[in-house]
ChimeraX commands (.cxc) that place a marker at each C-alpha (Angstrom):
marker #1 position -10.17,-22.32,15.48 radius 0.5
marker #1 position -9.57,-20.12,12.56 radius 0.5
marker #1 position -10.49,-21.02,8.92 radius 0.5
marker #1 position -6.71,-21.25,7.51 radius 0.5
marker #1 position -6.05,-23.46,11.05 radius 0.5
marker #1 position -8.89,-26.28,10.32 radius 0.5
marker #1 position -7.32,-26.45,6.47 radius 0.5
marker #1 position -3.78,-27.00,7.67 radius 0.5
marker #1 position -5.34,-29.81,9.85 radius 0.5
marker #1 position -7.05,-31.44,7.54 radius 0.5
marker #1 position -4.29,-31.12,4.96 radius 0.5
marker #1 position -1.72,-32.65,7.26 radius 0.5
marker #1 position -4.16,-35.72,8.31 radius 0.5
marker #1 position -4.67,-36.15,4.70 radius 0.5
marker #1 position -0.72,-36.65,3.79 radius 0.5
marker #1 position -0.03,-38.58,6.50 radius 0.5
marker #1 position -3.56,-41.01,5.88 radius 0.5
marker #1 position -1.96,-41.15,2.22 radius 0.5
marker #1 position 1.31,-42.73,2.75 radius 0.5
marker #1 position 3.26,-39.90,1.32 radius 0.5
marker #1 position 4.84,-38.95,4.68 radius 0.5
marker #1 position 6.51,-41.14,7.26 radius 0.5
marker #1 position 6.23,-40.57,10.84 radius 0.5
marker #1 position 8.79,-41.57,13.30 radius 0.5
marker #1 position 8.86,-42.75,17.00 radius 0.5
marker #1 position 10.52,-41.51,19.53 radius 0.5
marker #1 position 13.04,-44.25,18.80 radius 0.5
marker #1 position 13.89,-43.02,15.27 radius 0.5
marker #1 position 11.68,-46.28,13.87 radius 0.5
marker #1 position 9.67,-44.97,10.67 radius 0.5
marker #1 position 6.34,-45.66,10.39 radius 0.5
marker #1 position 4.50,-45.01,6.84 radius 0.5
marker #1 position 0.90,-46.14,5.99 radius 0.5
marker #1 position 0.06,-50.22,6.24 radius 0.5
marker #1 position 3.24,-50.77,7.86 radius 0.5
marker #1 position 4.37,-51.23,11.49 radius 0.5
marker #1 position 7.98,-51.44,12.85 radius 0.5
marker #1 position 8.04,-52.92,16.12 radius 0.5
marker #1 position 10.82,-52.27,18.16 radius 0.5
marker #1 position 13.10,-55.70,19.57 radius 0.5
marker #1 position 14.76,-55.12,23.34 radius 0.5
marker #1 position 14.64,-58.42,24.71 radius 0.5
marker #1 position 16.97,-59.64,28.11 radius 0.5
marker #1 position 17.85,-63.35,27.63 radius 0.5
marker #1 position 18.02,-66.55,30.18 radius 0.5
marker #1 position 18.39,-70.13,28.84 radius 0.5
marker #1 position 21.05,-73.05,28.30 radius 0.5
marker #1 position 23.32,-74.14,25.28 radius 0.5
marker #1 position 23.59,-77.80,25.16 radius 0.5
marker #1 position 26.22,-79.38,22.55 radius 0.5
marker #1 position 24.80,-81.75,20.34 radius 0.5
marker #1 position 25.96,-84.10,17.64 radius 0.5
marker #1 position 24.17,-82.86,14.05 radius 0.5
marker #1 position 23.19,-85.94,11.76 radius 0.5
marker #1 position 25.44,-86.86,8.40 radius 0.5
marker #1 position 22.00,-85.60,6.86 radius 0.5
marker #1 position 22.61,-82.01,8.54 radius 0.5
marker #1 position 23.77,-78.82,6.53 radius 0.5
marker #1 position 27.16,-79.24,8.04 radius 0.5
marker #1 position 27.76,-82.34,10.21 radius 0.5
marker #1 position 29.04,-82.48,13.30 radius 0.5
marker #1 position 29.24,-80.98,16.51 radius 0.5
marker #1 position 26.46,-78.31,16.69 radius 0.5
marker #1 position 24.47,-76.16,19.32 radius 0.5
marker #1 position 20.41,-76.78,20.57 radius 0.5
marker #1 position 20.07,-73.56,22.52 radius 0.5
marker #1 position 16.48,-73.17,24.59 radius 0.5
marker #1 position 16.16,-69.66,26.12 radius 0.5
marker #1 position 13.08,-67.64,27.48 radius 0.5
marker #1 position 13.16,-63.56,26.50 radius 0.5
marker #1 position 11.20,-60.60,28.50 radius 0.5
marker #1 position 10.61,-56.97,27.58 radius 0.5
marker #1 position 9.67,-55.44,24.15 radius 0.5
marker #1 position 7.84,-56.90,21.95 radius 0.5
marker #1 position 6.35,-59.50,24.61 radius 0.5
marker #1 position 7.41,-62.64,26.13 radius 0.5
marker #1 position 8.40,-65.52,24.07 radius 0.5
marker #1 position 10.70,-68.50,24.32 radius 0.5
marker #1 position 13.20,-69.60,21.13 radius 0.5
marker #1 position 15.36,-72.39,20.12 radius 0.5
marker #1 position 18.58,-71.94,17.96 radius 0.5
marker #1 position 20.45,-74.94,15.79 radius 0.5
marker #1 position 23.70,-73.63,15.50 radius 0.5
marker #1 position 26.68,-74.78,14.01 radius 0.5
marker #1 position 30.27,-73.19,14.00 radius 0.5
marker #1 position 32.54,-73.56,10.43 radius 0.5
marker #1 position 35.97,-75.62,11.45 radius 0.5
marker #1 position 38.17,-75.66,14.57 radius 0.5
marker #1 position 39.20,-72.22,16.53 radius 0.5
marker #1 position 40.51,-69.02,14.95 radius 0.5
marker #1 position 41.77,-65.90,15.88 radius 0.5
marker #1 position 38.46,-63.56,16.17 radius 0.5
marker #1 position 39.58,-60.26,16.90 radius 0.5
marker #1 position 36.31,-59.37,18.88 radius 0.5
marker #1 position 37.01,-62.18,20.83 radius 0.5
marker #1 position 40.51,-60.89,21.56 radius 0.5
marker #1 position 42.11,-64.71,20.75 radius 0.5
marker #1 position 40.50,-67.80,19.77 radius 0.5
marker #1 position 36.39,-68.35,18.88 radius 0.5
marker #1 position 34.51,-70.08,16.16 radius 0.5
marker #1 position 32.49,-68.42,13.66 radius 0.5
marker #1 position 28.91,-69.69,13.26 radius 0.5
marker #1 position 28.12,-71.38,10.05 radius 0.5
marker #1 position 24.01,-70.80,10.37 radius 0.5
marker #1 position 21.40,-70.43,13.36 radius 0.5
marker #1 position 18.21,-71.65,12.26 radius 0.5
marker #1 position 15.84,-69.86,14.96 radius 0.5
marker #1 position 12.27,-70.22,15.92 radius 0.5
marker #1 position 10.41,-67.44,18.47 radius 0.5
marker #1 position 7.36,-68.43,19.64 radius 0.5
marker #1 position 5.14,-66.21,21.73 radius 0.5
marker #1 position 2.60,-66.31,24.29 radius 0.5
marker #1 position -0.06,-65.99,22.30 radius 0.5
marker #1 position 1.32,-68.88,19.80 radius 0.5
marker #1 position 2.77,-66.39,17.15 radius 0.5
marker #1 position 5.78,-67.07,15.82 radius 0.5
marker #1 position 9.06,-65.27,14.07 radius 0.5
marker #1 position 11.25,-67.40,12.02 radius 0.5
marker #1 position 14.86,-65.65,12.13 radius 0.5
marker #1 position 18.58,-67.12,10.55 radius 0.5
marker #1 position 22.32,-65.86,10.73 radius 0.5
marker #1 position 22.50,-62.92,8.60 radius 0.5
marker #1 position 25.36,-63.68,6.14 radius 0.5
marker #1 position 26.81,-59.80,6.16 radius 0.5
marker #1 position 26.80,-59.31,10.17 radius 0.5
marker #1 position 27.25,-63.52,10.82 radius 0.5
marker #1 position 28.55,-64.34,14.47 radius 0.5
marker #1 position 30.66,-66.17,16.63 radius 0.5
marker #1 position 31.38,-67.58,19.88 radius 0.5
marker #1 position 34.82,-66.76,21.93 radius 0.5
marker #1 position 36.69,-68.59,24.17 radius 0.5
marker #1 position 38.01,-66.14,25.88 radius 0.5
marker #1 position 35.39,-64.99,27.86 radius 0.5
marker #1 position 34.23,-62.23,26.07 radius 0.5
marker #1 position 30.51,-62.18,24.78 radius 0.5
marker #1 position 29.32,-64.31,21.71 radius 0.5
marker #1 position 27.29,-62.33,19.11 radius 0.5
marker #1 position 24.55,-63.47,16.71 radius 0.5
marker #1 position 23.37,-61.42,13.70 radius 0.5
marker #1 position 19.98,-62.27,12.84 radius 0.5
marker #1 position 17.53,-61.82,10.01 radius 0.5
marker #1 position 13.97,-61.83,9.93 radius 0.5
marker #1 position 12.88,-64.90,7.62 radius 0.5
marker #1 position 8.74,-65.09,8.32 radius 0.5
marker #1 position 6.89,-65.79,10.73 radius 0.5
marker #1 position 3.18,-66.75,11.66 radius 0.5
marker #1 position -0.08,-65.32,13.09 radius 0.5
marker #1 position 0.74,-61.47,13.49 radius 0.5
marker #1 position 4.37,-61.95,12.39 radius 0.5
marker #1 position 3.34,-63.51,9.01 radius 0.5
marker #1 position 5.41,-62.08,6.22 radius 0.5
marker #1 position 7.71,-60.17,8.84 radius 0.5
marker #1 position 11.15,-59.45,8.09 radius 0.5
marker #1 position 13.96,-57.19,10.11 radius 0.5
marker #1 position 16.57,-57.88,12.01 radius 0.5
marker #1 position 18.73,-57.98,15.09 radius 0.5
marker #1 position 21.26,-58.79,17.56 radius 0.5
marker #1 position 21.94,-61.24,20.01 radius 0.5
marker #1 position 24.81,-60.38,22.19 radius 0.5
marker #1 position 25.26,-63.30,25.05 radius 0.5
marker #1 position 27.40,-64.99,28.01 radius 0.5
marker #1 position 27.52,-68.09,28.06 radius 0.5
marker #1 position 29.59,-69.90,30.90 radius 0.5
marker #1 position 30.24,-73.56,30.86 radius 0.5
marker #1 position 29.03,-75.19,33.93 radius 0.5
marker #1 position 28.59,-79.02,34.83 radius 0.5
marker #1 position 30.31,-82.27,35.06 radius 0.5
marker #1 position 30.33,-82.50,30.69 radius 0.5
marker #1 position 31.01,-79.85,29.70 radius 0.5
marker #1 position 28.02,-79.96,26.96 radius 0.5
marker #1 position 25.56,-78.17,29.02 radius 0.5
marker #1 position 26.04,-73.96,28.97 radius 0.5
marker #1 position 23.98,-71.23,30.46 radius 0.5
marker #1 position 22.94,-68.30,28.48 radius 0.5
marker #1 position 21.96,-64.56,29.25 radius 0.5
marker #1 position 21.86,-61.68,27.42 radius 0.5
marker #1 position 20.28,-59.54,25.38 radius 0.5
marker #1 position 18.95,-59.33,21.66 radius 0.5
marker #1 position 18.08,-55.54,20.38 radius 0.5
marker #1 position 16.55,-54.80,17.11 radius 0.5
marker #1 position 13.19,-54.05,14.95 radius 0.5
marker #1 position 10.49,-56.20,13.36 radius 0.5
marker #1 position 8.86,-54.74,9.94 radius 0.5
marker #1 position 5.13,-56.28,9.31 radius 0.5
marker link #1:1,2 radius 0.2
marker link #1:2,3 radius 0.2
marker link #1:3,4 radius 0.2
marker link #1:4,5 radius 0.2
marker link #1:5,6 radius 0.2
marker link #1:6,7 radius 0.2
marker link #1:7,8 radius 0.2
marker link #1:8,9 radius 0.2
marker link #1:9,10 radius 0.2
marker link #1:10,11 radius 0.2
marker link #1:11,12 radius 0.2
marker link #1:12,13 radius 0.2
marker link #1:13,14 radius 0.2
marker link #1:14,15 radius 0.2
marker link #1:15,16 radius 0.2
marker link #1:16,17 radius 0.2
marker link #1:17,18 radius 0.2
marker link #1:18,19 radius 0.2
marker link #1:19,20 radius 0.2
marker link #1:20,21 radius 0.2
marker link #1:21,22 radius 0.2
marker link #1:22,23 radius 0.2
marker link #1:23,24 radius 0.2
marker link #1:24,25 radius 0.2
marker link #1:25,26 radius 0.2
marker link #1:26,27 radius 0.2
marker link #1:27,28 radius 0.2
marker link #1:28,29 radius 0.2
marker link #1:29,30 radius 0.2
marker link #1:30,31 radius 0.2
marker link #1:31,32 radius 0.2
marker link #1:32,33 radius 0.2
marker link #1:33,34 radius 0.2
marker link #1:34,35 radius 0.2
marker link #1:35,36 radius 0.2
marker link #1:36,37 radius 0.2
marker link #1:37,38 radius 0.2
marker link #1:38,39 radius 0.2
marker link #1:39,40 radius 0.2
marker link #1:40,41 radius 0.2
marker link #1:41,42 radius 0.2
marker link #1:42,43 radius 0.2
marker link #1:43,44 radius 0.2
marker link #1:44,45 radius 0.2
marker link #1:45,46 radius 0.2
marker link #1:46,47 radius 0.2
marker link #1:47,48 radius 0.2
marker link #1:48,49 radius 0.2
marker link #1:49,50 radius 0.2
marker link #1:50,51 radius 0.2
marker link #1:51,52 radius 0.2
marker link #1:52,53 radius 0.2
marker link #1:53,54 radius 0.2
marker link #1:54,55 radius 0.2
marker link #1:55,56 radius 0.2
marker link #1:56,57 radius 0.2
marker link #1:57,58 radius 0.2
marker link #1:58,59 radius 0.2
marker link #1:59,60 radius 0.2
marker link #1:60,61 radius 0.2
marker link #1:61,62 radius 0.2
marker link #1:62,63 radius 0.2
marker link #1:63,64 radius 0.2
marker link #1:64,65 radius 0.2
marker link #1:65,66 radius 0.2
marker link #1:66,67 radius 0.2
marker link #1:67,68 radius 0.2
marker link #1:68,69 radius 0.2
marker link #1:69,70 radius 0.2
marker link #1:70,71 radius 0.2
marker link #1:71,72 radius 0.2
marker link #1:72,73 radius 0.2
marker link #1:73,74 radius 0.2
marker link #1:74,75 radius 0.2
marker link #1:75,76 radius 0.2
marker link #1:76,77 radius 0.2
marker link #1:77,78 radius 0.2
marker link #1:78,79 radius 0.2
marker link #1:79,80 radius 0.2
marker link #1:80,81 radius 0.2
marker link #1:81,82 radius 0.2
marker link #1:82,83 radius 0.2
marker link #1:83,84 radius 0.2
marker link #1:84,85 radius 0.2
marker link #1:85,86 radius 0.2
marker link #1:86,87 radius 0.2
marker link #1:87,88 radius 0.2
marker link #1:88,89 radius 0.2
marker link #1:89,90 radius 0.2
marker link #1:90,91 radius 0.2
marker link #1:91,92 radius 0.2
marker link #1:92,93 radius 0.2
marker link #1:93,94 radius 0.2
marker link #1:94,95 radius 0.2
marker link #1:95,96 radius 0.2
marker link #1:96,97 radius 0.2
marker link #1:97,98 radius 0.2
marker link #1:98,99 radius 0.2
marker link #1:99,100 radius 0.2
marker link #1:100,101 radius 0.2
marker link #1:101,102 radius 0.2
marker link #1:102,103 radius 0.2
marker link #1:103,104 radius 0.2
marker link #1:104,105 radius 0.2
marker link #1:105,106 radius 0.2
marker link #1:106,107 radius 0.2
marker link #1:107,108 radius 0.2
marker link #1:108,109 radius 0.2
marker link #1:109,110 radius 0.2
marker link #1:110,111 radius 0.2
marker link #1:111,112 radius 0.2
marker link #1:112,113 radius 0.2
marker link #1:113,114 radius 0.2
marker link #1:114,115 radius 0.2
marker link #1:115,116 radius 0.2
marker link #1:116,117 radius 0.2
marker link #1:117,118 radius 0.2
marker link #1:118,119 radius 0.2
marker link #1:119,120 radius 0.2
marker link #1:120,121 radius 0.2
marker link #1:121,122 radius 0.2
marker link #1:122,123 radius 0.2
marker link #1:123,124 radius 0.2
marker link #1:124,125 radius 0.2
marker link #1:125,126 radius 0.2
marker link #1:126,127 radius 0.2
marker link #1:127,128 radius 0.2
marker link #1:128,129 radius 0.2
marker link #1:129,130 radius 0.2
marker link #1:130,131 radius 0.2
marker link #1:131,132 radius 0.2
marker link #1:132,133 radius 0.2
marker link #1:133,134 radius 0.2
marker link #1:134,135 radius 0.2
marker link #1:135,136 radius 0.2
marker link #1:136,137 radius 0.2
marker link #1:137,138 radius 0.2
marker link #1:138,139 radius 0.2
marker link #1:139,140 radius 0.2
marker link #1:140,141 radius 0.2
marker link #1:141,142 radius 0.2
marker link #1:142,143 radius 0.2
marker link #1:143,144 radius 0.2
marker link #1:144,145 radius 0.2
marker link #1:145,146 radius 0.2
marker link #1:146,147 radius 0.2
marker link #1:147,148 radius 0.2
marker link #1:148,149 radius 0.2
marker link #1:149,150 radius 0.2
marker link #1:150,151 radius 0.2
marker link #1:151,152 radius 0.2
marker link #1:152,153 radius 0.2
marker link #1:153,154 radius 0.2
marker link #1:154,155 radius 0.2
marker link #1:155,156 radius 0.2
marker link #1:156,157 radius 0.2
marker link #1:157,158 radius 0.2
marker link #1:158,159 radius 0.2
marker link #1:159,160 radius 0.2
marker link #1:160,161 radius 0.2
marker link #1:161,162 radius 0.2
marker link #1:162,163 radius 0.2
marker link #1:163,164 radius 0.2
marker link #1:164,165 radius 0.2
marker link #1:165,166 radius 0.2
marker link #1:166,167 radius 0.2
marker link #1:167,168 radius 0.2
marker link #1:168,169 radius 0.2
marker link #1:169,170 radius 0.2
marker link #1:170,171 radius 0.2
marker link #1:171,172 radius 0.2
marker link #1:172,173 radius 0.2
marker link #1:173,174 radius 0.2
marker link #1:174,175 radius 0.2
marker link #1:175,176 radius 0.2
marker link #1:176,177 radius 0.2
marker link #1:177,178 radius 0.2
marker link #1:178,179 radius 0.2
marker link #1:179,180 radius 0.2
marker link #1:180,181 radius 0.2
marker link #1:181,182 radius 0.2
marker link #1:182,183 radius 0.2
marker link #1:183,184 radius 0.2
view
């Protein structure tokens, strides 16, 4: 290798060990010095039972325990969402007739190896549930988290069917998927 080769070489190892260049993945994720972005492309399976939220609650009332299991990237893990939804139906026009917007989902992720992501609804994307039928969405933020997802943040989105089934009517299966990124 020629003289001028080995300098470029070292040159370019030495901006990107600095931090003064970002490298991307084949994804499009950027990647700069001391921080990771970890890719989210999970595919869903759990149930959505309707529960009754205490007067001490952020918004009493009837209210969502879901309990679902998630495979693919970044691992498997299993999460539970306390959900509520603000008032009676509305028109949602992604719902093409009536839904309810969610008021918050409080979310915990916990992994195999006992890590843990803390996530809520994210107040600019927020998300709803239809009664028509058509999907219900959750936008999520990254609040925290523990072991290797301590002090993560990022986001993502939960897009999911979720078909009444049962005598009650307060029990609901769930699949779906959830796609976004984790920064650590």
């Amino acid at each position: 290798m020629s003289r001028r080769a080995v300098l470029a070489v070292v040159t370019a190892v030495a901006l990107l060990a600095s931090g003064f260049v970002g490298v991307t993945d084949s994804s499009g994720f950027m990647f700069r010095r001391g921080e990771g972005r970890t890719p989210i492309n999970w595919e869903v399976a759990g149930t959505i039972a309707i529960v009754q939220l205490p007067l001490t609650a952020a918004v009493p009332g009837p209210g969502f325990l879901i309990d679902a299991f998630v495979k693919g990237a970044p691992g498997r893990a299993q999460f539970r969402v306390l959900s509520a939804g603000v008032g009676g139906p509305v028109n949602i026009p992604e719902c093409e007739g009536p839904g309810q917007y969610f008021t918050y989902n409080d979310m915990v992720i916990t992994f195999e190896d006992r890590s843990m992501l803390f996530a809520e609804l994210d107040s600019v994307g927020g998300g709803w549930s239809c009664f028509t039928g058509k999907p219900a969405v959750a936008n999520m933020k990254i609040t925290g988290g523990t072991g290797k997802y301590k002090s993560a943040e990022g986001q993502f989105q939960g897009v999911f069917d979720t078909p009444f089934m049962g005598v009650t009517g307060a029990l609901l299966a769930e699949t779906g998927t959830i796609n976004g990124w984790i920064d650590r």
